[in-house]
C-alpha atoms as a printed R data frame, in Angstrom:
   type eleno elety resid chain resno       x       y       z
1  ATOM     1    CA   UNK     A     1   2.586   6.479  16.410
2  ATOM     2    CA   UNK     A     2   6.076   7.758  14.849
3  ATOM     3    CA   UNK     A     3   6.401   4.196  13.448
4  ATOM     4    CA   UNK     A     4   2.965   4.163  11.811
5  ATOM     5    CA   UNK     A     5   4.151   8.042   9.874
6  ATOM     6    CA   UNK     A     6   7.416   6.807   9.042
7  ATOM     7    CA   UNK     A     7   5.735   3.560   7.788
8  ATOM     8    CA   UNK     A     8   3.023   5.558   5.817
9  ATOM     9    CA   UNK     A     9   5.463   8.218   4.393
10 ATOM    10    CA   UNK     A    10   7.635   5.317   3.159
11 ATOM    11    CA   UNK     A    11   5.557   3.493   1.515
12 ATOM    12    CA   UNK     A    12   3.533   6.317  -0.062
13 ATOM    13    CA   UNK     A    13   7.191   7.238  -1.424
14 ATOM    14    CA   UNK     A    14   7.871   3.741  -2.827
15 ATOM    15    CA   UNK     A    15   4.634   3.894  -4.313
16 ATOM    16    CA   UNK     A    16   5.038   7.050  -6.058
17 ATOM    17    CA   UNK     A    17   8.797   5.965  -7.492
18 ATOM    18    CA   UNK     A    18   9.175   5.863 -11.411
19 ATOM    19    CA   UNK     A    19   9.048   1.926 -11.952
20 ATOM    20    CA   UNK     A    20   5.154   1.981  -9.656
21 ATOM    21    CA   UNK     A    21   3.679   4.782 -11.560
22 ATOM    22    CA   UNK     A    22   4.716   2.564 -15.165
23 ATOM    23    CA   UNK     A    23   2.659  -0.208 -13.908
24 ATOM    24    CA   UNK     A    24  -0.922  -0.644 -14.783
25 ATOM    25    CA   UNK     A    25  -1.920  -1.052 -11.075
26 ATOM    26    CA   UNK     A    26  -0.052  -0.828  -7.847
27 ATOM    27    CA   UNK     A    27  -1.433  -2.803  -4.968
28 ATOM    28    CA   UNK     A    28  -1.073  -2.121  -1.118
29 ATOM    29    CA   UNK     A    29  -0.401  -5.078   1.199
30 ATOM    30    CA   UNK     A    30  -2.071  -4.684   4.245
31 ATOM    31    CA   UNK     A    31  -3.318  -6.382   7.665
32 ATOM    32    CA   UNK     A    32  -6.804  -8.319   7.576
33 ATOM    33    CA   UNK     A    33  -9.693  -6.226   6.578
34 ATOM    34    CA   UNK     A    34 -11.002  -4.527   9.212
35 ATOM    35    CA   UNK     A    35  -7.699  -3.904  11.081
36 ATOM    36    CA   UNK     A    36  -6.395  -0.120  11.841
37 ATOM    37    CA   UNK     A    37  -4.037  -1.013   8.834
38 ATOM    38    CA   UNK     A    38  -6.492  -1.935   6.202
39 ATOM    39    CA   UNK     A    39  -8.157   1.262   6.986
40 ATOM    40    CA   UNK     A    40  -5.317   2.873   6.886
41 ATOM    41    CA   UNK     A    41  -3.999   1.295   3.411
42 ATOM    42    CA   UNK     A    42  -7.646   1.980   1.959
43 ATOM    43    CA   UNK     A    43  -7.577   5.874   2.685
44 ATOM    44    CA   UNK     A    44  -3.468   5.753   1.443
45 ATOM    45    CA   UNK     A    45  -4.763   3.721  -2.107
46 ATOM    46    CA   UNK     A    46  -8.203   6.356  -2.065
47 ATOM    47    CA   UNK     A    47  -5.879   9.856  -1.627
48 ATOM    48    CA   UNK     A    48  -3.071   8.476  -4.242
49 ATOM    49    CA   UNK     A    49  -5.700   7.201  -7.309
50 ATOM    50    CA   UNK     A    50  -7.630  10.721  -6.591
51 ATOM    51    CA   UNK     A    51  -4.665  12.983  -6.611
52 ATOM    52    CA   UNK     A    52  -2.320  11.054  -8.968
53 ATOM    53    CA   UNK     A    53  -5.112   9.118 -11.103
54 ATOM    54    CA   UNK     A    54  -2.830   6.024 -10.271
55 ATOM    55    CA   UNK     A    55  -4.911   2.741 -10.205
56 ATOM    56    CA   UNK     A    56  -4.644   1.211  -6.492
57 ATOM    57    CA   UNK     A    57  -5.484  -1.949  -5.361
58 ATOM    58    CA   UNK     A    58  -5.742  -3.128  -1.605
59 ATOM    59    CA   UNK     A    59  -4.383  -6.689  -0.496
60 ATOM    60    CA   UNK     A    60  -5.035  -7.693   2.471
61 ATOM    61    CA   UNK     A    61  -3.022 -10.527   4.139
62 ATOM    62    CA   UNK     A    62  -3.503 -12.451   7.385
63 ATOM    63    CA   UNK     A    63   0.606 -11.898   8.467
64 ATOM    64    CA   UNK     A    64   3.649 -10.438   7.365
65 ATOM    65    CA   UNK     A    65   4.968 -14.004   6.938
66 ATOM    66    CA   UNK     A    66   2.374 -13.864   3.765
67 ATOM    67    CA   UNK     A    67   2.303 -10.308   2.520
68 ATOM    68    CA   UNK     A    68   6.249  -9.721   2.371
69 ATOM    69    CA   UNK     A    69   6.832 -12.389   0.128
70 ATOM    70    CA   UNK     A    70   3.874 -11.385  -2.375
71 ATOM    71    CA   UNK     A    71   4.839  -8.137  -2.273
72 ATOM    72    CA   UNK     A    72   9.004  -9.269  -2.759
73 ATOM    73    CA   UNK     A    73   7.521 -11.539  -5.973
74 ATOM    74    CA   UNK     A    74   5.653  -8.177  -7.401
């Protein structure tokens, strides 16, 4: 459960950093839909484009072996 925070705070942190918020749209790799992830992801993008009017997309992948290089290639 510590993991999942830490994971969530960091990434909500990277999103919020100056070169994300000069994009057009920031997207959120996640797990396959349906997963504890994706949920989680969907509420993250949901509470940061409500509170920060930041347009956020949800991506979900079927393994890290997919997502981390997407997300490496912007």
């Amino acid at each position: 459960m510590k993991r999942s925070i830490f994971a969530s705070i960091f990434a909500a942190g990277a999103l919020l950093s100056g070169s994300a918020l000069a994009q057009n749209a920031v997207g959120i790799a996640t797990s396959s839909a349906g997963s504890f992830y994706h949920t989680m992801g969907s509420v993250m993008a949901a509470t940061l484009a409500e509170k920060n009017n930041i347009q956020m997309r949800v991506q979900p992948f079927a393994s890290p072996n997919i997502h981390l290089p997407a997300v490496n290639a912007g």
